[in-house]
C-alpha positions as CSV (number, residue, x, y, z in Angstrom):
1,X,75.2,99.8,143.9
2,X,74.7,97.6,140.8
3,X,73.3,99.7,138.6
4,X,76.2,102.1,139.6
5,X,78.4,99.8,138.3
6,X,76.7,98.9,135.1
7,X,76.9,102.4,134.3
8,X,80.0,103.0,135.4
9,X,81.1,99.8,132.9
10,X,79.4,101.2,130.3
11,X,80.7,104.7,130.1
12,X,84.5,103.4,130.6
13,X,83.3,101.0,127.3
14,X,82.4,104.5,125.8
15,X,85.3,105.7,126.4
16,X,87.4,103.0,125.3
17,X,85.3,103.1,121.9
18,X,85.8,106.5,121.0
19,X,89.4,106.5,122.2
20,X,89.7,103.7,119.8
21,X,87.9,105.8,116.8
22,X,90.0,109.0,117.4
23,X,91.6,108.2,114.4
24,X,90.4,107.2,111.3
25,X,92.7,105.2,108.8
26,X,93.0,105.9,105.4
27,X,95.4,104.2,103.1
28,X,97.1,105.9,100.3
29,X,95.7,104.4,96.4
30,X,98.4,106.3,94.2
31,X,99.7,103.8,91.7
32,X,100.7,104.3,88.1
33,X,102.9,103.1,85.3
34,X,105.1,105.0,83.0
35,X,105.7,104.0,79.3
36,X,109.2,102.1,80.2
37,X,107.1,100.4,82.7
38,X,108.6,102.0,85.7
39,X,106.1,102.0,88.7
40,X,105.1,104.9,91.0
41,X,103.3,105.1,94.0
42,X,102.8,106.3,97.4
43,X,102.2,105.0,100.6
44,X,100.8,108.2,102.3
45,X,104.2,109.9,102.9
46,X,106.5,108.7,100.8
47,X,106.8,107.7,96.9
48,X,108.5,104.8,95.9
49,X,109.9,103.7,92.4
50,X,109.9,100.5,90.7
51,X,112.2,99.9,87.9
52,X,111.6,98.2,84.7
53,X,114.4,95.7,86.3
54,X,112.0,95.2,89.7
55,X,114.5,97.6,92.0
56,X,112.4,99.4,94.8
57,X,113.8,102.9,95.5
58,X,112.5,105.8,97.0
59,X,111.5,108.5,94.4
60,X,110.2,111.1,97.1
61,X,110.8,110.9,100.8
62,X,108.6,111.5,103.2
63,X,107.9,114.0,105.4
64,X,105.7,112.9,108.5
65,X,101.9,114.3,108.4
66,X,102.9,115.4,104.7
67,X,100.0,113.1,102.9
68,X,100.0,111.8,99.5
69,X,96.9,109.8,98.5
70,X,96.8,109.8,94.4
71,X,99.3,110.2,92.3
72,X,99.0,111.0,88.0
73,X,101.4,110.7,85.6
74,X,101.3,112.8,81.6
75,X,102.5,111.6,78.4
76,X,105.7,112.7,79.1
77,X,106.5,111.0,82.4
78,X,105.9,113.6,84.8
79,X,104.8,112.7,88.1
80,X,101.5,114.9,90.1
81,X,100.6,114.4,93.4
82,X,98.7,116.4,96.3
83,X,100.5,117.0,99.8
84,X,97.9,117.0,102.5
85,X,98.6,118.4,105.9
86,X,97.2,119.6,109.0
87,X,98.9,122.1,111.5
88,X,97.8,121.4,115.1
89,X,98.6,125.1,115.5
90,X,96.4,126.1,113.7
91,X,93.9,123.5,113.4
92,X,93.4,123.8,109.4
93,X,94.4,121.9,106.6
94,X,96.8,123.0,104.0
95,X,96.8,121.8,100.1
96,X,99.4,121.7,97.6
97,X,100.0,120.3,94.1
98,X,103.5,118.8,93.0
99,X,105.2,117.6,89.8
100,X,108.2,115.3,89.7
101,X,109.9,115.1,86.4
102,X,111.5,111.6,85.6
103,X,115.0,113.0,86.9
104,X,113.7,113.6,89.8
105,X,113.4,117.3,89.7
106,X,110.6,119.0,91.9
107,X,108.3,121.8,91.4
108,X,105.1,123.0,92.3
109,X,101.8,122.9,90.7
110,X,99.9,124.9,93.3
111,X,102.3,126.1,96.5
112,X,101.1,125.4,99.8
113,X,97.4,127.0,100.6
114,X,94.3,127.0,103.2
115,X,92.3,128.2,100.0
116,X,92.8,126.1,97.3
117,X,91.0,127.1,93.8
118,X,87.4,125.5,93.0
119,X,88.3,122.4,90.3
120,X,91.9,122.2,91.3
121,X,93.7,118.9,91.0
122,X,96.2,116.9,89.3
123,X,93.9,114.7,87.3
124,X,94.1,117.1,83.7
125,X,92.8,115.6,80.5
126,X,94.4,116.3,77.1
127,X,92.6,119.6,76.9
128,X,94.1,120.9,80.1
129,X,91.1,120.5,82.3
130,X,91.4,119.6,85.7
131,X,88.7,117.2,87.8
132,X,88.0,117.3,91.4
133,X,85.7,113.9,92.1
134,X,84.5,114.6,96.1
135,X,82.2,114.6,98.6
136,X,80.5,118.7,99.6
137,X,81.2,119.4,103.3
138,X,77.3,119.5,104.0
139,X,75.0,116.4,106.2
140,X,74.0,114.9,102.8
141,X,77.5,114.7,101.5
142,X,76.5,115.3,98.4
143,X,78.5,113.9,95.4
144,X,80.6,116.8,93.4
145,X,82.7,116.8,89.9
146,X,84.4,119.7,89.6
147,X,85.7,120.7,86.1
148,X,88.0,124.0,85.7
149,X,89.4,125.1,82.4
150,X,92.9,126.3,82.1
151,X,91.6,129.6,82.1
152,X,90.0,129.0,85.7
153,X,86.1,128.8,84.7
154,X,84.6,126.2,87.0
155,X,81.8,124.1,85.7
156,X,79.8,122.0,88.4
157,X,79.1,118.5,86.2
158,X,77.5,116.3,89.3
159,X,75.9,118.1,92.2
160,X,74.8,121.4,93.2
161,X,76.6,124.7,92.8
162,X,75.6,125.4,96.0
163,X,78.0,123.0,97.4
164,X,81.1,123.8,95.4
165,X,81.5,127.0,98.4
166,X,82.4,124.0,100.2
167,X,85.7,123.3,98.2
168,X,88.4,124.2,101.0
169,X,86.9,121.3,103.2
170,X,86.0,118.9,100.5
171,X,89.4,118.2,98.8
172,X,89.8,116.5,101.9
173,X,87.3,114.1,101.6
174,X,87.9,112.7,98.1
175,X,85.8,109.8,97.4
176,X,88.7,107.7,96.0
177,X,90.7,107.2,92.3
178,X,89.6,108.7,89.1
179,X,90.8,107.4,85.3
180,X,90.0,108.8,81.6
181,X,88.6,106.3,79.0
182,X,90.6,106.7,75.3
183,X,87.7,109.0,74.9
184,X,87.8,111.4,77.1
185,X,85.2,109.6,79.6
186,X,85.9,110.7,83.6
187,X,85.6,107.7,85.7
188,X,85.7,108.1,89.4
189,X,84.7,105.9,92.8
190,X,82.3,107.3,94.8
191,X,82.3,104.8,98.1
192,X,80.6,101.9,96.3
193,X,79.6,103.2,93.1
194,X,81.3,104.1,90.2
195,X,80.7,107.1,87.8
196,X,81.1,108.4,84.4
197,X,80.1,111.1,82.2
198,X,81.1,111.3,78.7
199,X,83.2,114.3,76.8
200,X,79.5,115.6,76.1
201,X,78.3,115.9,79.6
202,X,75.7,113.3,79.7
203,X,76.5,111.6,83.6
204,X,75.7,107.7,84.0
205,X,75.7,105.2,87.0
206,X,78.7,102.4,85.5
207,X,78.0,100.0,88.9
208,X,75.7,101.3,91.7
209,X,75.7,99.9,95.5
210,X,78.2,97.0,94.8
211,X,77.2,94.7,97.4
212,X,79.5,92.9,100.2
213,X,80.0,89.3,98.7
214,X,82.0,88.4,101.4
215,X,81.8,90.9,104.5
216,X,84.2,89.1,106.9
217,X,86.7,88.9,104.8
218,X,88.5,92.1,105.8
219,X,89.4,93.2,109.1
220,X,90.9,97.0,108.1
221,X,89.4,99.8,109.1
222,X,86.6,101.5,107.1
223,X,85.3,98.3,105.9
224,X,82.1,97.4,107.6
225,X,80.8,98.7,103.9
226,X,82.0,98.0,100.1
227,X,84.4,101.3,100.2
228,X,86.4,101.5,96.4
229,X,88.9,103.5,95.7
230,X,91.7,103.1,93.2
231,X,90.3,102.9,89.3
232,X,91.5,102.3,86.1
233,X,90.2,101.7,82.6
234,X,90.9,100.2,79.3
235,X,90.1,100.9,75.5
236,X,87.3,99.1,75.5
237,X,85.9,101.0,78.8
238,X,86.4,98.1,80.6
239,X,87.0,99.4,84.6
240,X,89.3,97.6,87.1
241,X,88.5,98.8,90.9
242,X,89.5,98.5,94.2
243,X,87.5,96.8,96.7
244,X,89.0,97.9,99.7
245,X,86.0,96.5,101.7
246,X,86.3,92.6,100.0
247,X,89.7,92.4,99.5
248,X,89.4,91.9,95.6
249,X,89.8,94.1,92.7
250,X,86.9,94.0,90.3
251,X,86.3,94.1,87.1
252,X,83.2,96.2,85.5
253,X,82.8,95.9,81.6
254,X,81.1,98.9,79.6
255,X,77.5,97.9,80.0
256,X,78.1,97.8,83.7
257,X,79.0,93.0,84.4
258,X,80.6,93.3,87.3
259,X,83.7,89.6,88.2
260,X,86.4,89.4,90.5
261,X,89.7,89.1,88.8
262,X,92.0,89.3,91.6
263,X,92.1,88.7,95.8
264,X,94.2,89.4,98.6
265,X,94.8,87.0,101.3
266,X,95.2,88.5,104.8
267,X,96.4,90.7,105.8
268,X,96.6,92.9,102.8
269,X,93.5,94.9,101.1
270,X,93.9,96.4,97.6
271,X,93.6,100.0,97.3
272,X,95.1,101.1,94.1
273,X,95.7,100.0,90.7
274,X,96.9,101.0,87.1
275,X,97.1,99.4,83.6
276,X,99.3,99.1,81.2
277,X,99.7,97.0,78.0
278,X,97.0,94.6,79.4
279,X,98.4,94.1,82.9
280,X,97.3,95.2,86.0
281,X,99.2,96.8,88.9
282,X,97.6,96.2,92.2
283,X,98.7,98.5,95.1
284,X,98.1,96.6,98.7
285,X,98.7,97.5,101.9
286,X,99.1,95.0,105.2
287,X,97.5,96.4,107.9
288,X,98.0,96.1,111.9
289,X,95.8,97.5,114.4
290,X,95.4,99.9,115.5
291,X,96.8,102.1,112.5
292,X,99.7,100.9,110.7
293,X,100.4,100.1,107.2
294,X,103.1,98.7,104.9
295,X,102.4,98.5,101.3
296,X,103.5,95.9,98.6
297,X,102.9,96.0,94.6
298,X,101.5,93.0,92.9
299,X,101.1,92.1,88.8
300,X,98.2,90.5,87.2
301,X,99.2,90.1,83.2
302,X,96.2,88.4,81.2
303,X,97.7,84.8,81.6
304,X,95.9,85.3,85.3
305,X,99.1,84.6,87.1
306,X,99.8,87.2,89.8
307,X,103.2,87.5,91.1
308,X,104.3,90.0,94.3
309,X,106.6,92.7,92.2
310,X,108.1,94.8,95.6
311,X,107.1,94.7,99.6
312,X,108.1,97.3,101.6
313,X,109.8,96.7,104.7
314,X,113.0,97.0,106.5
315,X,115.4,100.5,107.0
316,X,113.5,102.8,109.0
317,X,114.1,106.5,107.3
318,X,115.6,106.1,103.4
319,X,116.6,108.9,101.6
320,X,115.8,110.2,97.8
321,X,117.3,107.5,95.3
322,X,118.5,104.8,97.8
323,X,117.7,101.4,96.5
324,X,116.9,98.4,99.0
325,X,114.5,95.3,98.7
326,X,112.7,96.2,101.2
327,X,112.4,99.6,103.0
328,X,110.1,100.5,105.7
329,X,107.3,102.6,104.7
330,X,104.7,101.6,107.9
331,X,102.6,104.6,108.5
332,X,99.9,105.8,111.0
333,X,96.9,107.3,110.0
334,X,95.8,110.7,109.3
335,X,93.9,112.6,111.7
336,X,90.2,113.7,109.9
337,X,88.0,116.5,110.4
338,X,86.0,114.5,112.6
339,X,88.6,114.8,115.2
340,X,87.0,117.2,117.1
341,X,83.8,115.5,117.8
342,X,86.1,112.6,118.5
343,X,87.4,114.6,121.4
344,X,84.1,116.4,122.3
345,X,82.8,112.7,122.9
346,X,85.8,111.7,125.0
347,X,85.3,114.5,127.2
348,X,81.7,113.7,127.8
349,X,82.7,110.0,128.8
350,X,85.2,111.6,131.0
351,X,82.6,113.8,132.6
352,X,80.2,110.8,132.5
353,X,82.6,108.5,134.2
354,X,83.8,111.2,136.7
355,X,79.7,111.9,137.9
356,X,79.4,108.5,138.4
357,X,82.4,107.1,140.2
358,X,81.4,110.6,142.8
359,X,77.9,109.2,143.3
360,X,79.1,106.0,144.0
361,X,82.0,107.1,146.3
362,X,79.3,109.1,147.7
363,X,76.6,106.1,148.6
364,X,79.2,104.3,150.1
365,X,80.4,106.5,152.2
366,X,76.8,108.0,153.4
367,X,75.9,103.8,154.1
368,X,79.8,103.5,156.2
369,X,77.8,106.4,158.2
């Protein structure tokens, strides 16, 4: 009888885990700054402006389970984003690629598809070349960058060709931000790493396995390990990360010093960030369990004093252009592709469980007898 029990407590402590995993949160790191230092960025549904005067608006609204996780801005102003979604019908994800002009006007870069094509992404250098920094859909999740010219030739720079087949499932895992030096130099996270390689092709290591400094420090989800994500970079090659994992955004000069420059008390964890003019833009998000985040924008300018620039948090549903101090903008996460063995693990537990509780229904019975 007591050994039923202990397994019967430990498959309902299964249970409870994986019910508890079934989804996996995953903030948005979309942050950048145009050249009148107005401020863009998502928090997985919906974008939101910052004026040069500090008013919070909403540039896009959002549309539930319609995800935005990076966002890119051109010369000229324009805004690109990616719109992630899955259809329960169908059980598949579909991709598009947006551009917002500074009016506001809307327009597609790549209409909704199942099958986007290889390299395809809004982060386009001067040349017109798109980058896709992400993960191949195989057990060794190998590392990929993607380059496709604007005539559509695909050039595998890191990884294997063999993986790029993978493309319609690995846009979804994207390892995290990505930045061009003045150069022409891709920089991209890859969990806790961060890459380069250099107009000529030659691929370098800038920080590898940045370790936990302070593991306790963060209670979000995802953060039992250094995880970075938003990235940005100065003239001097100088890279300003993320630490999603610690909390901190970090600073990695050229020949690869890594400081801190900047924390987060809780409960907010950085995720994205963008430069301008010497200051630094810190997207943050607030997090309560078991999936909810609100986001808030801080400044760091080089005197080192950081100041809270907009938090997000009060009318339920804005539309388009309304302006308010503080709209709500909590979100749930995203359901991932390891859903369904999320759900084939529930259903063992449940079968587990089920066995167990007969058999001991079943002992009792025969000893009533």
């Amino acid at each position: 009888m007591t050994r039923a029990l202990i397994i019967t407590v430990a498959a309902i402590v299964s249970l409870c885990v994986l019910l508890s995993n079934s989804v996996s949160a995953h903030p948005a790191w979309g942050i950048v700054v145009d050249r009148n230092d107005q401020i863009y960025f998502s928090d997985i549904e919906t974008i939101w402006k910052i004026d040069a005067q500090g008013k919070l608006s909403v540039f896009r609204a959002g549309v539930s389970g319609r995800h935005t996780h990076e966002l890119a801005i051109d010369d000229a102003g324009n805004l690109y984003g990616e719109d992630v979604a899955y259809e329960s019908s169908t059980q598949r994800w579909k991709v598009a690629l947006w551009k917002m002009t500074p009016a506001g006007a809307f327009s597609y870069v790549m209409a909704p598809t199942y099958y986007p094509p290889n390299g395809t992404s809004i982060w386009k250098d001067h040349d017109g070349n798109t980058y896709l920094a992400a993960q191949s859909n195989n057990a060794a999740h190998e590392t990929l960058l993607l380059k496709r010219t604007p005539k559509g030739s695909v050039t595998t720079l890191i990884g294997s060709r063999k993986a790029v087949g993978a493309y319609r499932q690995v846009v979804l895992s994207s390892l995290g931000g990505m930045a061009f030096g003045t150069d022409g130099t891709v920089y991209f996270t890859d969990n806790s790493n961060i890459r380069k390689i250099t107009p000529d092709g030659k691929a370098t290591m800038l920080a590898h396995d940045l370790a936990l400094d302070n593991p306790s420090a963060s209670t979000m989800p995802e953060s039992t390990v250094t995880r970075l994500f938003g990235i940005a970079v100065d003239a001097q090659g100088t890279a300003f990360v993320a630490d999603y994992g610690n909390r901190s955004i970090l600073k990695i000069t050229s020949g690869g010093e890594v400081s801190t420059v900047a924390r987060a008390e809780q409960p907010w964890t950085p995720t994205g960030v963008a430069l301008k003019d010497g200051v630094l833009y810190i997207l943050e998000f607030g997090f309560t369990p078991p999936g909810t985040y609100t986001p808030r924008v801080r400044k760091l300018p080089p005197d080192g004093k950081i100041v809270v620039l907009a938090t997000a948090g009060e009318n339920a549903n804005p539309s388009a252009g309304e302006t308010t101090p503080g709209v709500s903008s909590e979100k749930t996460a995203e359901p991932t592709r390891s859903t369904p063995y999320v759900l084939l693990g529930t259903g063992v537990s449940i079968f587990a469980l089920t066995v167990v509780i007969w058999r001991v229904r079943k002992r009792i019975s025969s000893h009533q007898h």
